[in-house]
N, C-alpha and C positions, 0 to 999 in steps of 0.2 A: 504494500500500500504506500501511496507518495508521502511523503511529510508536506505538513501545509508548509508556508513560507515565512520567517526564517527558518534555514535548515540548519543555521548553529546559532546557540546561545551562550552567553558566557553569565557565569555566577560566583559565586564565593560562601555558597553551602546550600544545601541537598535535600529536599523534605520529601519523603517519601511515604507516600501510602500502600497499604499494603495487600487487602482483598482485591483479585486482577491487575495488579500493578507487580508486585513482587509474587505472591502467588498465588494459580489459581483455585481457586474453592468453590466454584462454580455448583458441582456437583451436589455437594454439601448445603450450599445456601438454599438450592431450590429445594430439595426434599426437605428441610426443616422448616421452610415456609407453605410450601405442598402445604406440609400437616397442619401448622396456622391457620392457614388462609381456611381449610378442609371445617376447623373445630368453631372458626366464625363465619361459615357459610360465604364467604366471597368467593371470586373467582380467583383462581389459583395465575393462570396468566396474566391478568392486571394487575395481581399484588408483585409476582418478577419483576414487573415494569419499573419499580420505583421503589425495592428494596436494597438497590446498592447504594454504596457510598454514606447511609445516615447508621447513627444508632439505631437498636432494633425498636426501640421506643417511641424515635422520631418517626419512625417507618408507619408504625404503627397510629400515632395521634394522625400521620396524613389519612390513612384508606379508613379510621375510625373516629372521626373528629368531635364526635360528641360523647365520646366514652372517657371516662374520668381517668388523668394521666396515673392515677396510682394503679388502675389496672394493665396500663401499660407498663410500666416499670414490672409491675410484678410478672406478665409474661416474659415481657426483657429479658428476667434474671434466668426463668425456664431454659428461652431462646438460648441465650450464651450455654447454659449447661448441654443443654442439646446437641451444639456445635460444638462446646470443646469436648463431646467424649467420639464426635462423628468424625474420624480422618480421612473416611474412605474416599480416594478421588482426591486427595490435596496433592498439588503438585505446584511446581515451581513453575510460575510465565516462563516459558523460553529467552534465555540469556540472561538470566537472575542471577545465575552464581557467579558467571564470569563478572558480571554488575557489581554484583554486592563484591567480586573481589579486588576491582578494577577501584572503586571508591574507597575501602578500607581505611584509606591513611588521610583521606578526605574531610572535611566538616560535613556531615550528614546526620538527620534523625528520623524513626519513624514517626509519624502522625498517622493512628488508625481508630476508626471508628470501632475497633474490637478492642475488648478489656485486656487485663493483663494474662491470667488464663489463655484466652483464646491465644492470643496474638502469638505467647508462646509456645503453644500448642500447634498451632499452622505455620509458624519459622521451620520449629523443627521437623516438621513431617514433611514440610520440603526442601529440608537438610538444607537450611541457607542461615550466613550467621545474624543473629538478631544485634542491633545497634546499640551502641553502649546509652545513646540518647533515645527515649523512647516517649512519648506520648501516647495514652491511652486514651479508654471509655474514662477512667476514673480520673485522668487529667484537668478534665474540661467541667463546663457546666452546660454547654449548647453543643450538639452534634452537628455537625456539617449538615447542611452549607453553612453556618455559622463560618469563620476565618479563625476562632479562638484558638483551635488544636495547633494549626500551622503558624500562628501569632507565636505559641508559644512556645514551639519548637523554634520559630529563629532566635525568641530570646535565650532558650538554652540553650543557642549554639553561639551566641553574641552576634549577632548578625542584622542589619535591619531591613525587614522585607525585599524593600527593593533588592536586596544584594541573594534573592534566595528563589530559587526554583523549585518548583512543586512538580511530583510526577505520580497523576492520579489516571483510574479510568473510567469515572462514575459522573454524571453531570452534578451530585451534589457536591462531590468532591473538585470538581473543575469551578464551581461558582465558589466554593472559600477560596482557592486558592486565589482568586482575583479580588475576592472580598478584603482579603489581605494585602491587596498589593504586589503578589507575586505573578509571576511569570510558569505558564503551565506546560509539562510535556504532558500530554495525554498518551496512553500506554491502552491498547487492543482497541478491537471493534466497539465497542459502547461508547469509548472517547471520542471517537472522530465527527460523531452529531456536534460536540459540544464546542467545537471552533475553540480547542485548544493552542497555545504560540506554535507548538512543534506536536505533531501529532506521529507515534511510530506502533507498526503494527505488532513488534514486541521489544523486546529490551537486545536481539540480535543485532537491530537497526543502529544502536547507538553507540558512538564512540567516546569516550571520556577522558582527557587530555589535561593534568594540571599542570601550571604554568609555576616558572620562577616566582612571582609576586601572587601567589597564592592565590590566585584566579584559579576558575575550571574552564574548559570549555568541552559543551557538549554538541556534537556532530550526528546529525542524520546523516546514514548511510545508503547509499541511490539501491 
């Protein structure tokens, strides 16, 4: 798939999300929302449509807006337990390891709308290393699109926005990252609706090059 235009970006630290971006869980997320959607009578394919990228709660207040959020929260907490004992199908986006290994000595953190449980539960089952800088569920007080997760990853990597690239593949996730004032790679098919800066069909596409003066620069590959 083409990269929209620019095909390079330069930054000075890394925010990365992690469900379709780093790995895939695809598998996972539709059968435990299958069963959701199944136990509240909606349509199992309209709720897919607008389960990535948020907390499972935010997910929820959308397709249920008049259901009290404490009932949200408390399936929330189900959902997550659900998911982190479900591994079947987690697998790493194609060119993650090489990625995560190519960045290593770089300024980078997760920002993921999955707790801490899950998140380490889905690193390691697609055997990628998890970030010493991490943003969770329990980081935040607003689930993307909210910007606060990715806000708060650049402050804990000392960084200010603008100095900081987001690589999401969810439009909720593509609108914080501009909520924030960042600069977005969009990473597989779901991103490419969302007229991300650089959009690449997986983490193959991209090259990752630090500079003397502690720049990166990130390359779509033709």
């Amino acid at each position: 798939m083409a990269a929209t235009t620019p095909a390079t970006l330069t930054a000075r630290a890394l925010l990365l999300d992690m469900d379709g971006t780093l790995v895939n869980s695809d598998a996972v997320v539709e059968r435990c929302w299958r069963r959701w959607a199944d136990r509240q009578g909606l349509d199992a394919a309209e709720v897919l449509k607008v389960v990535h990228g948020r907390q499972g709660y935010a997910t929820m207040a959308v397709l249920l807006p008049d259901r009290p959020m404490a009932e949200n929260h408390a399936d929330n907490r189900v959902m997550l337990a659900e998911e982190t004992a479900d591994l079947d199908g987690v697998v790493p986006v194609p060119g993650a390891p090489a990625f995560m290994a190519a960045i290593a000595d770089l300024p980078h953190a997760l920002v993921t709308s999955a707790d801490r449980a899950l998140a380490a539960a889905r690193m390691g089952a697609a055997a990628l290393r998890m970030p010493e800088t991490r943003i969770t569920a329990e980081s935040v007080g607003a689930s993307k699109p909210d910007p606060e997760g990715f806000l708060k990853g650049a402050a804990a990597l000392g960084f200010a926005p603008a100095d900081c690239v987001v690589f999401e593949d969810s439009e909720a996730g593509i609108q914080a990252g501009r909520a924030a004032g960042m600069r977005v790679v969009g990473v597989g098919p779901r991103a490419a609706a969302f007229a991300p800066d650089v959009h690449v069909a997986d983490l193959t596409r991209l090259r990752v090059e630090p500079a003397a003066d502690g720049s990166i620069t990130l390359t779509v590959l033709a």
